[in-house]
C-alpha positions in Angstrom: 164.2 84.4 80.7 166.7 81.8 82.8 166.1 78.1 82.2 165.5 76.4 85.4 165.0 72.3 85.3 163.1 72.6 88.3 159.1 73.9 89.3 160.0 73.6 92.9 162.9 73.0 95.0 162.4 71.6 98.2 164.8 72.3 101.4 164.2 70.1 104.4 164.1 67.1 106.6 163.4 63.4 105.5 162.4 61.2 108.3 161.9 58.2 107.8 158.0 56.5 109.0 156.8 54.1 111.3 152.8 54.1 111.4 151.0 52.2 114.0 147.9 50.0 112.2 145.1 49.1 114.2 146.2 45.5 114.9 149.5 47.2 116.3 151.8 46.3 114.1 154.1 49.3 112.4 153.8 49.8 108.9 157.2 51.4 107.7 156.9 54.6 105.4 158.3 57.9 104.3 157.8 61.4 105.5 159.2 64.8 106.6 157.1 67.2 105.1 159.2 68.9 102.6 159.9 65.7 101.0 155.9 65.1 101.5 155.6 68.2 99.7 158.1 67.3 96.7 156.3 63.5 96.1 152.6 65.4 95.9 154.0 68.3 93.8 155.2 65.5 91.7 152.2 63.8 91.8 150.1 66.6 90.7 152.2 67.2 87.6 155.5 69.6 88.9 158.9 68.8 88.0 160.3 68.5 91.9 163.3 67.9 93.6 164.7 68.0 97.0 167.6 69.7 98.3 168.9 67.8 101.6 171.3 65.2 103.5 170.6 61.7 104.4 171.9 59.1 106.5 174.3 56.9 105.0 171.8 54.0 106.4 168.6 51.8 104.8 166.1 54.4 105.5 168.5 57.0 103.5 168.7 54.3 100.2 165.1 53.7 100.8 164.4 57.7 100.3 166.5 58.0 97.2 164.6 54.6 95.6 161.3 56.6 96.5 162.0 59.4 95.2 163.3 58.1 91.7 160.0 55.9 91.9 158.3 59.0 91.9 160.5 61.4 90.0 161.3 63.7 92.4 165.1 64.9 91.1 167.7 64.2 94.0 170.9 65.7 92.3 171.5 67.8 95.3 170.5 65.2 98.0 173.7 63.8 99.9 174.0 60.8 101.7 176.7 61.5 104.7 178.8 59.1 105.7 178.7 58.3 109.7 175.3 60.0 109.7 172.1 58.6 110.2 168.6 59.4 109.0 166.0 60.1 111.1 162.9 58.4 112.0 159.2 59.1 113.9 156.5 56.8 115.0 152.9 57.6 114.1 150.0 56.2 117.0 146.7 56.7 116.7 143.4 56.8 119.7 139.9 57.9 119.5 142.0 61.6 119.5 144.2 61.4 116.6 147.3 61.2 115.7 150.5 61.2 117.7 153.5 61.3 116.3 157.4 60.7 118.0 160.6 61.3 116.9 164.2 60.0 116.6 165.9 62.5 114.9 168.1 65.2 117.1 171.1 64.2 114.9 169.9 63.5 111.6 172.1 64.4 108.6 169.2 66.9 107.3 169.5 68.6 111.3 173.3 69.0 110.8 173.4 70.9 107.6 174.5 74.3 107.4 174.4 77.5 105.4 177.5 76.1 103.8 176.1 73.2 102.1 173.4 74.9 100.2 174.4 75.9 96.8 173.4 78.7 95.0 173.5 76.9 91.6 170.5 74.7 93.1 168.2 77.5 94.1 169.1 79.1 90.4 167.9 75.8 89.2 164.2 76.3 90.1 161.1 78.7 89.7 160.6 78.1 93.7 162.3 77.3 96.9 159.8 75.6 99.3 160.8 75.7 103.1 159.7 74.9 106.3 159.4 75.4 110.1 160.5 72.5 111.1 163.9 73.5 109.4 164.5 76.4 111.7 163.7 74.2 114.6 165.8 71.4 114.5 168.9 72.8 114.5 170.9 76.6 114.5 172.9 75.0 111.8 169.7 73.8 110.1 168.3 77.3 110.4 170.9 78.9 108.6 170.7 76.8 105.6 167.3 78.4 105.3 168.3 81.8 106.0 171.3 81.1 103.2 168.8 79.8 100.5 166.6 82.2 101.0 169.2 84.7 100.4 170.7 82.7 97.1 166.6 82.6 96.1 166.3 86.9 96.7 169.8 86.7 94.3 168.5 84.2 91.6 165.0 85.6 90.9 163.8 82.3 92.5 160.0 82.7 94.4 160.2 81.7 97.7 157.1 79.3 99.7 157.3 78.9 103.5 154.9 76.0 105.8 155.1 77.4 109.0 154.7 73.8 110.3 155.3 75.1 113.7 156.5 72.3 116.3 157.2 74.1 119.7 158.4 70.5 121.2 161.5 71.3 119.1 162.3 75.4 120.0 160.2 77.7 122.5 157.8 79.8 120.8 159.9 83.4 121.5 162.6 81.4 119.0 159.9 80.8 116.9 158.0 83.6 116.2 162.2 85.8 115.6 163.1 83.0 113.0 159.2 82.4 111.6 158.3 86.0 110.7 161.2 86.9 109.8 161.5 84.4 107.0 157.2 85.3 106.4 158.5 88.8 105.5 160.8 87.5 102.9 158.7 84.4 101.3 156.5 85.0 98.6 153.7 82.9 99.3 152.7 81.5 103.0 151.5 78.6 104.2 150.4 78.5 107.6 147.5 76.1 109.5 145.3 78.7 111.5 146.5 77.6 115.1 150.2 78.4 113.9 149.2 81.8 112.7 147.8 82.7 115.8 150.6 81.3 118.3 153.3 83.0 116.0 151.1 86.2 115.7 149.3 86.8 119.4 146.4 87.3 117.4 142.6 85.4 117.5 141.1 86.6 114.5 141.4 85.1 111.1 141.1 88.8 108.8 143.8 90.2 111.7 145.9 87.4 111.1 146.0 87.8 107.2 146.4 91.7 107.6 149.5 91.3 109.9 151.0 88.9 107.1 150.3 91.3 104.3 151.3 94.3 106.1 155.0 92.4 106.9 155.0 92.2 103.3 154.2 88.4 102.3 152.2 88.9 98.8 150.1 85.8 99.0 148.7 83.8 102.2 146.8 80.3 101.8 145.8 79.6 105.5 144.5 76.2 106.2 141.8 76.7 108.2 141.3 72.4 109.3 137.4 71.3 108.0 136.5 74.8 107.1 138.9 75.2 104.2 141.2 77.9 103.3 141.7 81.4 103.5 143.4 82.8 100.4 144.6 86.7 100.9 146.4 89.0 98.4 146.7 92.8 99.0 143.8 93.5 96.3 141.5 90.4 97.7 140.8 87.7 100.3 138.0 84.8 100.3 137.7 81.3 101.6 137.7 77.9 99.5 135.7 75.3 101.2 137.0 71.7 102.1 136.0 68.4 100.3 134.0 66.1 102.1 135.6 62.7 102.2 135.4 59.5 104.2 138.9 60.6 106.4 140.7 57.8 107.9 144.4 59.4 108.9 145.4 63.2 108.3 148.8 62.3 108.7 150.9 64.4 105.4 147.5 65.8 104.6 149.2 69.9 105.2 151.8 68.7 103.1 149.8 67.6 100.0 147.7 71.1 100.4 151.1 72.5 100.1 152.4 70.4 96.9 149.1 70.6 95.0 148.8 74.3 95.2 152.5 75.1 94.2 152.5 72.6 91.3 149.1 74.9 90.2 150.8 78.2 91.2 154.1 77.9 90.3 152.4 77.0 86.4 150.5 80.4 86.7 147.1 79.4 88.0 145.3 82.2 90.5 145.2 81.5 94.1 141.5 80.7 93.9 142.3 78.0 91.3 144.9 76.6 93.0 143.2 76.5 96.5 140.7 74.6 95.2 142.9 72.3 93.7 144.9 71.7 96.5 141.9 71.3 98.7 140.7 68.7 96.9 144.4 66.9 96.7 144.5 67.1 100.6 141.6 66.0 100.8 141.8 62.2 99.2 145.4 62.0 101.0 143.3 61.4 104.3 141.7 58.2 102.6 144.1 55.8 104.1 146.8 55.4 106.7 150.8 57.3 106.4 151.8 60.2 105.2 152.2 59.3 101.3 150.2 56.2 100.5 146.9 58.5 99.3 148.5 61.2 97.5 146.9 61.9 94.4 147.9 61.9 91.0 146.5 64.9 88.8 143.8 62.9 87.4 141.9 62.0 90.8 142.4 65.4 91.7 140.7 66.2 88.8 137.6 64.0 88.8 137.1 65.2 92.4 136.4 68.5 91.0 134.6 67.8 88.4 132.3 65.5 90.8 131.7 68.2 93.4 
């Protein structure tokens, strides 16, 4: 069997956070949900890194201090010089969350197929991808299309978050790039009202049966306060959501997603890890920005234990 240093390689976007508090002031953070996903994979126990460019700015040095701080590996992270790093605002009303962005020319939008090696993707077990990738740019969207190809070469497993943001590319875009990367991943990860705008369809059981017939193995469906629908070719169920006292959701998709592939990617069923990573997304909406309530393993744990 290859050696791979790696659990999980993530490909994607760092943006850098500003996060309104309720006094009005803006808290600066970290976010972008692949590097979300890396920091709660870590958290949980993985061996992570991230596979991306950065500014040549503050917010890129602060990115590369995090994720040391929190041993994500950033050997094939570049900072590019003249480039900058991008940034979104988070507000929040008796609605939600709103969130705007600054980043139309961010280093991680201008990479290309070309600078995505294949010796990273042989380096880990899986290559975690998003959406929001194959939005921001054409170039972007090709660095996706080429990992995934270096991944099919390497024996690597492939995860996709649909994360689908049509203020960035209209949905007929979309749902080409989406399902055609769905048909080539090996686990998805789509919320519910993604599924449906990428699929036409209403129904949850449709939904899953158009994903399995495409060909995707394994679907973990966020399904908001009701859980998550799990779905394999042999079986399908639901894994309820925790009850906790919620405060900001903000990065909470993005925990589901690096709690369950730091429990899948180790060999635990789907069941096992959709709890799991229930539970991790769970205590991440416990206080304000995108990373601040991650878990570690252990809280995780002790939430199981106590439910």
């Amino acid at each position: 069997m290859q050696t791979r240093a790696l659990d999980l390689l993530c490909l994607g976007e760092p943006l850098y956070e500003f996060n309104q508090e309720p006094d009005g002031r803006y808290i600066g953070g970290h976010g972008g949900d692949t590097s979300n996903c890396a920091i709660a994979a870590a958290r949980c126990g993985a061996q992570s890194g991230m596979l991306t460019h950065l500014g040549d700015d503050q917010f890129g040095q602060s990115f590369l201090k995090l994720w040391k701080h929190e041993g994500v590996d950033t050997r094939w992270v570049q900072s590019r010089q003249g480039q900058e790093t991008g940034v979104y605002f988070v507000t929040h009303d008796e609605t939600g969350h709103h969130f705007s962005y600054r980043r139309r020319h961010s280093a991680a939008a201008l990479m290309s197929a070309e600078d995505v090696p294949e010796r990273a993707i042989a380096d880990a077990h899986v290559l975690h991808v998003s959406g929001i990738s194959l939005a921001i740019s054409s170039s972007a969207a090709d660095a996706v299309f080429a990992a995934i190809e270096h991944a099919k070469n390497q024996g690597t497993r492939v995860s996709f978050d649909t994360n689908l943001r049509l203020a960035l590319a209209p949905l007929a875009r979309s749902r080409a790039l989406f399902l055609d990367v769905a048909r080539q991943c090996d686990l998805l990860l789509p919320g519910l009202e993604d599924a449906r705008a990428l699929t036409g369809l209403d129904n949850e059981e449709a939904i899953v049966d158009y994903f399995l017939a495409a060909g995707c193995p394994l679907i973990a469906m966020t399904l908001g306060s009701r859980g998550v629908l799990v779905a394999t070719p042999q079986e399908r169920f639901t894994v309820d959501a925790f009850s906790v006292n919620a405060i900001d959701a903000t990065g909470a998709g993005d925990t589901f997603d690096g709690a369950f592939l730091s429990q899948w990617v180790k060999g635990a069923d789907p069941r096992t890890a959709a709890e799991f990573a229930n539970a991790a997304a769970a205590l991440s909406t416990t206080s304000r920005g995108a990373i601040a309530a991650m878990p570690e393993f252990t809280e995780v744990e002790e939430l199981l234990r106590s439910a």
